[in-house]
C-alpha positions in Angstrom: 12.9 7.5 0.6 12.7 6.7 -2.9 11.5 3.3 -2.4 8.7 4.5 0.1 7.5 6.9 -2.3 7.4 3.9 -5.4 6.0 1.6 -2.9 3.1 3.9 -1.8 2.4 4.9 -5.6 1.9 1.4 -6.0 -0.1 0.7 -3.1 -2.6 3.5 -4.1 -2.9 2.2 -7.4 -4.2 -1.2 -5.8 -6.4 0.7 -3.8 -8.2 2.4 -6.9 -8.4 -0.7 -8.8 -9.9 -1.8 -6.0 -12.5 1.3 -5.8 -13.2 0.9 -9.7 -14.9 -2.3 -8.7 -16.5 -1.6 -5.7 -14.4 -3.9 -3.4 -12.2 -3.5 -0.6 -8.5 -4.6 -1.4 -8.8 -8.3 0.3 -11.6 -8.9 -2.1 -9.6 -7.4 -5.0 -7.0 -9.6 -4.2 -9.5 -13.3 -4.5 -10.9 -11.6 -7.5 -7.4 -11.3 -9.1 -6.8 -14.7 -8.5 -9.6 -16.2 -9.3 -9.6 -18.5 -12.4 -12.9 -18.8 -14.3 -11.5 -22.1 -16.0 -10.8 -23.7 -12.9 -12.7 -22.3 -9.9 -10.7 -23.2 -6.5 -12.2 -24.4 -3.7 -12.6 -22.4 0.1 -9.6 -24.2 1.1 -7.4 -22.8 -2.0 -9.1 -19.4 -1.3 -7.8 -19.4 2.1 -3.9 -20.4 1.4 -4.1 -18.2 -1.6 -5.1 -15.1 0.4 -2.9 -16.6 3.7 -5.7 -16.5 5.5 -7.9 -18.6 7.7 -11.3 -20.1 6.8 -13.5 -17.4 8.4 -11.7 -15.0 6.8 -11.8 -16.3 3.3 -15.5 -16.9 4.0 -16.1 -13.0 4.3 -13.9 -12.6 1.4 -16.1 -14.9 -0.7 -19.0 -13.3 0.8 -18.3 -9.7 -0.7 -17.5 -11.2 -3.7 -20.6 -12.9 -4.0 -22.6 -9.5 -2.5 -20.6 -7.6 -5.7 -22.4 -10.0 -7.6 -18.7 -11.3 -8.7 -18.7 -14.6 -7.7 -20.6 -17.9 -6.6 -20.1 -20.8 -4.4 -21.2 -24.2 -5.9 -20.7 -27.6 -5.1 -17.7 -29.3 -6.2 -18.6 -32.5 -8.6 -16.6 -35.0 -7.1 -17.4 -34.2 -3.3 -20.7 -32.3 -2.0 -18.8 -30.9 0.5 -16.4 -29.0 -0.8 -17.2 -25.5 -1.9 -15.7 -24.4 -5.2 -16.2 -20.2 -6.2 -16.5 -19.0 -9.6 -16.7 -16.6 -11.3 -19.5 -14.6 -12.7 -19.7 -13.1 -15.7 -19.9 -10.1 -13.9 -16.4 -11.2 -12.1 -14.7 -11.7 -15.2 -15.2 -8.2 -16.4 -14.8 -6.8 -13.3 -11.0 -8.9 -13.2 -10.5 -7.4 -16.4 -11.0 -4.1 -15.7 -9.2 -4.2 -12.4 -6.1 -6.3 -14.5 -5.9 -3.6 -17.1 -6.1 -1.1 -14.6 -3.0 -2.6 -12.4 -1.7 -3.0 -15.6 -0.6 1.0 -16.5 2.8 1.2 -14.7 2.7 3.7 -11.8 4.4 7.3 -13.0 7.8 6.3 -11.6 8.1 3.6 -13.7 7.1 5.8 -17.0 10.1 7.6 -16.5 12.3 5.0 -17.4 13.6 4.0 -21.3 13.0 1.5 -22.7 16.4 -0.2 -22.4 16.3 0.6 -18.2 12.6 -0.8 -18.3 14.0 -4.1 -19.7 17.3 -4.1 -17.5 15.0 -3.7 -14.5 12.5 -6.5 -15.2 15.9 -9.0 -16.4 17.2 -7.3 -12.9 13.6 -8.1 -11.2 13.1 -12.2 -13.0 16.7 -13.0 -11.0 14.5 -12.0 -8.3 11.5 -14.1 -8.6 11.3 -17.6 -6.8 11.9 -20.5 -9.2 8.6 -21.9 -10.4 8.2 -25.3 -8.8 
């Protein structure tokens, strides 16, 4: 039950960050993983998010209504659509970042020393990066 609880907490938390900026959570999501330094293509956008190409296209497409984000042509092939960010989208990621960033209330219970035992417990965890 615990779990569910911790898991909702942080599933409303997305959802707000989301609301601060005006986007639904699939948009969120792009906009978190967006890089301004190196702006991916649709394709990228699509296997980032899991998704298929239609979909990613309406995900880039409220992104781009937000004012967030624009499509523009990639430099080394016309047909290839990169997104980057606007200066708009930057701020916007920042602010939803710092806002994902506050841990959730169950988490602010914890010490210090079980807040560190838990992310060296939660690293084992994580998949080897490749």
């Amino acid at each position: 039950m615990a779990a569910l609880m911790f898991s909702d907490e942080v599933h409303g938390r997305f959802h707000q960050a989301a609301d601060e900026v005006n986007l639904g959570p699939g948009p969120l999501k792009a906009l978190l993983d967006l890089d301004a330094a190196d702006p991916p293509s649709m394709g990228r956008v699509a296997e980032s998010m899991r998704c298929d190409a239609s979909w990613a296209t309406s995900i880039v497409d409220a992104l781009e209504s937000a004012g967030y984000a624009e499509r523009r042509t990639s430099p080394t092939d016309r047909r290839v659509k990169l997104i980057a960010l606007t200066p708009s989208g930057i701020e916007a990621q920042a602010r939803a970042t710092a806002s994902l960033s506050v841990p959730v209330e169950p988490l602010q219970r914890l010490s210090a020393d079980e807040a560190r035992t838990l992310r060296a417990l939660l690293a084992k965890l994580a998949p080897d990066p490749q």
